[in-house]
N, C-alpha and C positions, 0 to 999 in steps of 0.2 A: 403380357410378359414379353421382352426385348430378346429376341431372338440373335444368340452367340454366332458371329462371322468366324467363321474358321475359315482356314488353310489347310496345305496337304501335300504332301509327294509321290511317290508312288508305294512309300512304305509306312508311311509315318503323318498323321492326324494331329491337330494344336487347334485352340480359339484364342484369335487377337488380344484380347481380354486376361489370357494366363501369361501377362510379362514378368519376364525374369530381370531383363536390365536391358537398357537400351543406352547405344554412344551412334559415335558420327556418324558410324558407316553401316550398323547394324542393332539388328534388334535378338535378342534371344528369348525365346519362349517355353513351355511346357508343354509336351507334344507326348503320344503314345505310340508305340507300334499298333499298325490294325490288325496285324494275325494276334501277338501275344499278349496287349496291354500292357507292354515293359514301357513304364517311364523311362521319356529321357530329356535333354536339351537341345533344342534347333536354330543356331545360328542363321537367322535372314538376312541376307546382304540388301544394302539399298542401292537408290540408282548413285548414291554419291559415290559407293566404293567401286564401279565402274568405270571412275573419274582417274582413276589411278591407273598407274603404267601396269599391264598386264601379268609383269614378273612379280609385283608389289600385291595384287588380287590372289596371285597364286602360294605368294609365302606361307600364311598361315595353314593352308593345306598341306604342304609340304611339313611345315614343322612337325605339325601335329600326328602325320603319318611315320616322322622319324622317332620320336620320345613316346617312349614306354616305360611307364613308371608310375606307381601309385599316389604319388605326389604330384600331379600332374594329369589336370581331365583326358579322360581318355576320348579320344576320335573312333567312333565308329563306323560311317560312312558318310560321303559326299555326297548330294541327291540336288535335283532340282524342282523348281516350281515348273507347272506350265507356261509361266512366261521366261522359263531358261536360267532364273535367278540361283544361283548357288546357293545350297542349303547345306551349312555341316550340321551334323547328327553326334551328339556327344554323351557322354555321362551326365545325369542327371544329380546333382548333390541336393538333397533334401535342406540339408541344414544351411540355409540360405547364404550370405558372403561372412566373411571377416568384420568387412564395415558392419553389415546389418547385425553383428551380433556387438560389434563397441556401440553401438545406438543405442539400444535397451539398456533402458534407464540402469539397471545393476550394476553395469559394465561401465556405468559413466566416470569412474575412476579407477577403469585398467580391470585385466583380466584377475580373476585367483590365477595363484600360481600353477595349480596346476592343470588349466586350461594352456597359460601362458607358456609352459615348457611342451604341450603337445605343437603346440603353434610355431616355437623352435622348434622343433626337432622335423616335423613334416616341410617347413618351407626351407631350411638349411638343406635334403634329402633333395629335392625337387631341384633346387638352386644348382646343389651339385651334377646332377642328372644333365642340366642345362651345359653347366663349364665343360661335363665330361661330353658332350654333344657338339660344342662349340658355341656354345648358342647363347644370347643376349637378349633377353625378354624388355627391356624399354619402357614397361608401363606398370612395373610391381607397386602394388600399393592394396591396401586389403578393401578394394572392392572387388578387386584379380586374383581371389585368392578364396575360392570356394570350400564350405564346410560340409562334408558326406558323414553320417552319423550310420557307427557299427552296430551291428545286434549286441552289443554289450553295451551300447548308451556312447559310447568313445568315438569322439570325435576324430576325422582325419580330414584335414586340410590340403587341398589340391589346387595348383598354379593354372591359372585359364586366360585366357584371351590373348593370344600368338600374333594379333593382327599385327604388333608392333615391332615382334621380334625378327632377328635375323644373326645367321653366322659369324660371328667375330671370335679369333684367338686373342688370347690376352694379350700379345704386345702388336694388334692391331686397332685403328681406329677408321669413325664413323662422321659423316657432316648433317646430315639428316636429324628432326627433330621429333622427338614423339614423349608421352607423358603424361602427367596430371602434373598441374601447376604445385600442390601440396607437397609433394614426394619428387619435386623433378629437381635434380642435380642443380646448382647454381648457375654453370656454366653455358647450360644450356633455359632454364631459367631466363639466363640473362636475353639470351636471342628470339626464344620463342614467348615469354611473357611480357617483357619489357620491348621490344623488336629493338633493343641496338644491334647495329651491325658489329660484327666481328668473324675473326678467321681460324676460333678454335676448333679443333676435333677432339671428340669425347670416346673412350675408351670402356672398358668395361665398368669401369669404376662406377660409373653411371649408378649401375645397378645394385651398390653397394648399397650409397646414398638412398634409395629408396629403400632399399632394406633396411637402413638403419633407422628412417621414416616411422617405418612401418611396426619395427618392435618398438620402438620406444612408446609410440599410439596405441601398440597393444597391451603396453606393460604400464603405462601411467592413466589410459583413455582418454589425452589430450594431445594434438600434435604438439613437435617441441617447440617450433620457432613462430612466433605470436605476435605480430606488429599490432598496435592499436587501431581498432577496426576492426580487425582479422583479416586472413592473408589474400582473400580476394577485390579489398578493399583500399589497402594497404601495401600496395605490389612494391613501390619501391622499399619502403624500410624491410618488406619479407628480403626481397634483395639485400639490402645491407647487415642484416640480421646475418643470416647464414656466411655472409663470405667476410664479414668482421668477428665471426666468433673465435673467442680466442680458445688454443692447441685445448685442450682434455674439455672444454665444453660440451653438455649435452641437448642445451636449451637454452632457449633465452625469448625474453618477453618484454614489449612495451606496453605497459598497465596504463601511461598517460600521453594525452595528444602532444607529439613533436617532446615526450617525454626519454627519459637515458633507457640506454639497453639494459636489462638486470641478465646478469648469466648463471648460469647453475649449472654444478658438476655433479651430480646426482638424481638419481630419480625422485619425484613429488613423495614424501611422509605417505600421503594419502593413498599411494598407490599399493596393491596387497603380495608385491611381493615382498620376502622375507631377505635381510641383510645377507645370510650368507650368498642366496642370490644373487643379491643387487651386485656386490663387490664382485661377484663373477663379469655378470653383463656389462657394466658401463663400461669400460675397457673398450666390449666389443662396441658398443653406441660410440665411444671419442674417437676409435680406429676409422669407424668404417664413417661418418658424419664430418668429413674431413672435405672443404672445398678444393682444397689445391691437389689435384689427381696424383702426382706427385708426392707426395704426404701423405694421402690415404692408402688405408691397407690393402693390399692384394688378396685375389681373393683364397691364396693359401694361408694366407696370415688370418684369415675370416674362418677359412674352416676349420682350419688347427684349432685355434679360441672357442669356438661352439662346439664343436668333435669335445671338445676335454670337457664342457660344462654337461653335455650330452651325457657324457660316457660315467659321469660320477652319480653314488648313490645318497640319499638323502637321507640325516640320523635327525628328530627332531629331540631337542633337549631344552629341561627346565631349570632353571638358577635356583634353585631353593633359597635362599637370604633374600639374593638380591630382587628374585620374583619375577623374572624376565625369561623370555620364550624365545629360542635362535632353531634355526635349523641351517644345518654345516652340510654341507656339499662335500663328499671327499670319492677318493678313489674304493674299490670295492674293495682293491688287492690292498691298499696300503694298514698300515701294520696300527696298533690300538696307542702305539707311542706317538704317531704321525696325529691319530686322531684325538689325542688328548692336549697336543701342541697348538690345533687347530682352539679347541676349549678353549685352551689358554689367551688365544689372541681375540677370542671373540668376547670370553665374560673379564678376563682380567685376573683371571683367580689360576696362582702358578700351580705346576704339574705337582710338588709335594705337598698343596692344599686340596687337590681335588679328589674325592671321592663320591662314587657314582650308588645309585639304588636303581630296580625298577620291578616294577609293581610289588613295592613292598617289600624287597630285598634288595642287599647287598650285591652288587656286581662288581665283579674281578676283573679288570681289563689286563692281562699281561701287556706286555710291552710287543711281545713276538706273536699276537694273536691277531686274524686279519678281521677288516670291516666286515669281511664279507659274512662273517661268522657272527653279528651281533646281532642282539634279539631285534625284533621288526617295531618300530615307533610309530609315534600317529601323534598330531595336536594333544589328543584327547591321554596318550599314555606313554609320557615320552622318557627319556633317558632323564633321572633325577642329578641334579650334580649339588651336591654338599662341601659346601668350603670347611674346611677345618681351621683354617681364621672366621675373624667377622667381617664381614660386608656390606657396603651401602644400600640400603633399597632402593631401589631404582623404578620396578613396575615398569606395565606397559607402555608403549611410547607410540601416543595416537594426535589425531591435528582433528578437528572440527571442523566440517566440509561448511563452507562456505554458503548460507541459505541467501536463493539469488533476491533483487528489490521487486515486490509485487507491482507491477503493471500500474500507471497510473492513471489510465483510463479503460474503457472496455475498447478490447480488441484481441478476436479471435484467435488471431497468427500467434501474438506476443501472448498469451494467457495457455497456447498448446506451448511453445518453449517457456513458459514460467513453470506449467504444470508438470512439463516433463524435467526438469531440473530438481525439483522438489520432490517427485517420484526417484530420482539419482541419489539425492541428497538423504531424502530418509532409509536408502537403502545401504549407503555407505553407515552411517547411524548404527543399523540395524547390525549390519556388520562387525562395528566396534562393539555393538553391547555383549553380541555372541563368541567377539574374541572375550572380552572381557569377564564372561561368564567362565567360558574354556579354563580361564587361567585362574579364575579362584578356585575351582574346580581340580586342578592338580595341585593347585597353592593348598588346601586341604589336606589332599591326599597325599602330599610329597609333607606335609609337617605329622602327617599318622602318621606314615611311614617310620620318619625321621624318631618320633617319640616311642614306638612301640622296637624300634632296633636300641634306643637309649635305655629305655624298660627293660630289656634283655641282659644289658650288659648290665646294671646296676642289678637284676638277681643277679649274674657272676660274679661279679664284685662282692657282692653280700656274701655267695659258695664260697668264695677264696679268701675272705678276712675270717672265717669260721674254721677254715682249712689251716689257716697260717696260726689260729688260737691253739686249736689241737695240738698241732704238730711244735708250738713255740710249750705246752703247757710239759710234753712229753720229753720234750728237751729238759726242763728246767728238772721235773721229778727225774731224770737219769741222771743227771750232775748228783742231786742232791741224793741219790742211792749210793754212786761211787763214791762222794765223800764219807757215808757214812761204813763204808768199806774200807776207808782210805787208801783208796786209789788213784782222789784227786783233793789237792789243796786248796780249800776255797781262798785261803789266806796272798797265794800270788796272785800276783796285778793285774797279766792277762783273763784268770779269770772271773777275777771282779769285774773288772769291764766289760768282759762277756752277760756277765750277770745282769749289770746293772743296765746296759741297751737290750736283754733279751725283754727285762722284765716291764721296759719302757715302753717298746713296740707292743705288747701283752698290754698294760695299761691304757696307750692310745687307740690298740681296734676299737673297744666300745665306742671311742667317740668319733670313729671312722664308718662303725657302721650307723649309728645316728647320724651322721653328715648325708649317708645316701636315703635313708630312708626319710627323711626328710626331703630330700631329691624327688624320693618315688611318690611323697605328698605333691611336690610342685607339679610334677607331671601328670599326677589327678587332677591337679586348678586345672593345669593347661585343657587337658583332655574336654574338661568340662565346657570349659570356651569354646574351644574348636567342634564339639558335638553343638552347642549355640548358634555358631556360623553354618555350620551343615544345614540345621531348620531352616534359619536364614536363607539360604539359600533353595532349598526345597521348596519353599513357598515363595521366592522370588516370580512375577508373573511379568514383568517388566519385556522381557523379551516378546509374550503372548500377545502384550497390548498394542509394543511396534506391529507388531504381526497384520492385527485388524487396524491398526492404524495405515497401514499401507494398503492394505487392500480397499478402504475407504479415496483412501488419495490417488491409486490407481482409476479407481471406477471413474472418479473425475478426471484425470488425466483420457483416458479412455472417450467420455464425453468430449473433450476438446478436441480428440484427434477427427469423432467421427465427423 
């Protein structure tokens, strides 16, 4: 048995063996206290970060003792090795990086949504922390961006690795270079990837640019700017990609060698956030993905746009006709008129057509009633909307992930990323079928609905053409009493015509109420169908079999990796 080399300080225990991530200047580890057992993480400096000017060794300790904040690993103590080497002592995040969780194959096309919105809202918090600090981090990108998981399963995302940072107010700048080539600003890109010379200084903006890296990569699971080869291969078109993209671009990719740029203002179909989402964020990705420092947004213009996507609550709703699933983003306070407007512009169906159900009734929206007041939604039981015109069916609107070319010879490396692409691939799949499920699922349930609220109104309909007989028959016998009293002349004209439309209407109920009750036959076919699809569905096992189908394709995957 291979006996584990460890290390030690005077407070704190790690074996070489437990790396957490290692760069130029140091190595982080898993390491325990020796009195309590409390895990944590031990920044090891190497002999290169002694290479550096002694104020530059000292920043990140400093930083890290100035920020306090939950979004942000926290510094516990400074300690050293017996050979004098600087050791920080930090919080330990269980739930590995940002990056290591876009890696697993699931995530291989963007986070769900609502991992995605935790991920806004802790590194937006953190970011702020920094501005209200003065402080310019220089190397964001989600391998610097640690996951700590709460006793409630909820994730929270905390900003690490300060080596880079340092004090800048916003309308100061910096010459110095620091970064990851994926997520590094162009401008600077240009000096420190490509090494042309030049004489610009970079600003805080910098750090936008990675920010806006970094959600887009977490909200699609691919970076945006793609040169053929990919970007480490590829250095100059990565160059020319980014600082030729034109104003509201979010992305852009060369598919062939020395082939055109293709640009796209939108995020990928494939990715699982939901439109009323997307039309939030991309805004903030063209704002802040802006080369020219000058043009890109500041970072008040950054928080205001997240602060408001933040601050809004989420109502999931179902198109009944047209069969389509949105979830609208609105304010909590704003009023049921604001959020029926929203409807409007998202299905297409105007505010005097729309009428709402949920779980099987009718919902009243006044116009003066706030969001905050409306019942709670979910995927699974969302806000029904019923057009009172007809509508297009539309259905859900999904892309077919791309299954990558199997390997044309055996080889180890190339058959772990084939296998792991096809573990991505079946998992997006799997995805769709269980969105797809979801939605016939209330496609169902929102046509019961719909039929057993039409069922109701045609017995009233039936109550009030019985009501209107009585009370038309009672009419006509009191005419005909007073004439025989003569009190009234049947012989003038108004009331012949009274007569003859009372006895008209009288004559047409019978065949008003055969018109519904036939109605209430049709809605027995339908019923009957729709209880068909129900079995159908109850016995669907299509989802079960992705299920072991993946667990199959894993196990190999699995094999390849060992």
């Amino acid at each position: 048995m291979t006996e584990k080399i460890t290390a030690s300080t005077a407070n704190y225990l790690w074996s070489l063996g437990d790396v957490l991530g290692q760069g130029a200047t140091a190595s982080v580890y898993k390491a325990r206290n020796k009195r309590t057992g409390e895990q944590v993480a031990v920044k090891v400096f190497n002999r290169v970060s002694y290479n550096r000017p002694y104020e530059v060794q000292m920043r990140e300790f400093d930083m890290l003792r100035r920020l306090n904040h939950n979004n942000i690993v926290k510094l516990f103590s400074v300690e050293e090795l017996a050979n004098k080497q600087k050791v920080l002592v930090m919080e330990y995040c269980s739930g590995g990086s940002l990056l290591s969780l876009l890696e697993e194959p699931e995530n291989a096309f963007g986070l769900l949504e609502t991992e995605f919105l935790i991920v806004l809202q802790c590194v937006v918090h953190g970011i702020n922390h920094l501005r209200e600090n003065g402080v310019v981090h220089r190397d964001i990108k989600p391998g610097n961006i640690m996951r700590q998981l709460g006793e409630d399963g909820r994730s929270v995302y905390k900003l690490t690795d300060f080596g880079a940072a340092r004090e800048l107010d916003d309308d100061e700048k910096f010459v110095s270079i620091y970064g990851t080539e994926e997520y590094l600003h162009p401008d600077m890109y240009e000096r420190a990837v490509l090494h042309k010379p030049q004489q610009k200084t970079y600003g805080v903006s910098v750090d936008l640019w990675s920010i806006g890296v970094t959600f887009y990569h977490a909200a699609a699971g691919t970076l945006p700017f793609i040169p053929y080869g990919g970007p480490r291969k590829n250095k100059p078109t990565m160059y020319k990609i980014t600082t030729e993209k034109p104003a509201g671009a979010i992305a852009g990719v060369q598919k062939t060698e020395h082939g055109p740029l293709e640009w796209s203002y939108i995020l990928p179909q494939s990715c699982h956030l939901s439109k009323g989402l997307q039309d939030l964020l991309v805004p903030v990705l063209a704002g802040v993905l802006e080369a020219d420092q000058e043009r890109c947004w500041g970072f008040d213009h950054f928080f205001s746009a997240t602060t408001d996507i933040l601050q809004r609550v989420s109502i999931h709703l179902f198109s009944l006709q047209q069969a389509t699933a949105h979830r609208l983003y609105i304010h909590h306070y704003s009023t049921a008129a604001i959020f029926c407007e929203e409807v409007a512009s998202q299905t297409g169906v105007g505010l005097e057509q729309q009428h709402f159900l949920f779980l099987g009734h009718d919902l009243s929206l006044e116009g003066s009633m706030k969001v905050v007041n409306f019942p709670p939604t979910s995927p699974s039981q969302p806000l029904v909307l019923v057009s009172r015109s007809s509508e297009s069916h539309a259905g859900i609107a999904y892309k077919e992930p791309e299954t990558p070319v199997i390997p044309s010879r055996f080889d180890v490396v190339a058959d772990y990323s084939f296998s792991k692409a096809i573990v991505g691939v079946v998992h997006q799949y799997l995805s769709i079928a269980r969105s797809l499920h979801t939605h016939r699922e209330v496609l169902l349930h929102g046509y019961y609905s719909y039929m057993e609220k039409v069922r109701r109104e045609c017995v009233d309909a039936l109550l009030s053409v019985s009501m209107v007989n009585m009370r038309l028959q009672t009419c006509l016998c009191s005419e005909h009493r007073l004439h025989n009293l003569g009190h009234l002349s049947l012989d003038s004209p108004d009331a012949g015509d009274n007569n003859k439309k009372l006895r008209l209407i009288r004559e047409n109920l019978p065949v008003y109420a055969v018109g519904i009750r036939d109605f209430q036959t049709q809605l027995d076919h339908f019923h009957v169908e729709l209880a068909k699809h129900s079995e159908c569905l109850a016995e669907d096992r299509s989802i079960q079999k992705m299920d072991v189908l993946l667990e199959k394709i894993m196990a190999i995957h699995q094999q390849c990796t060992k």
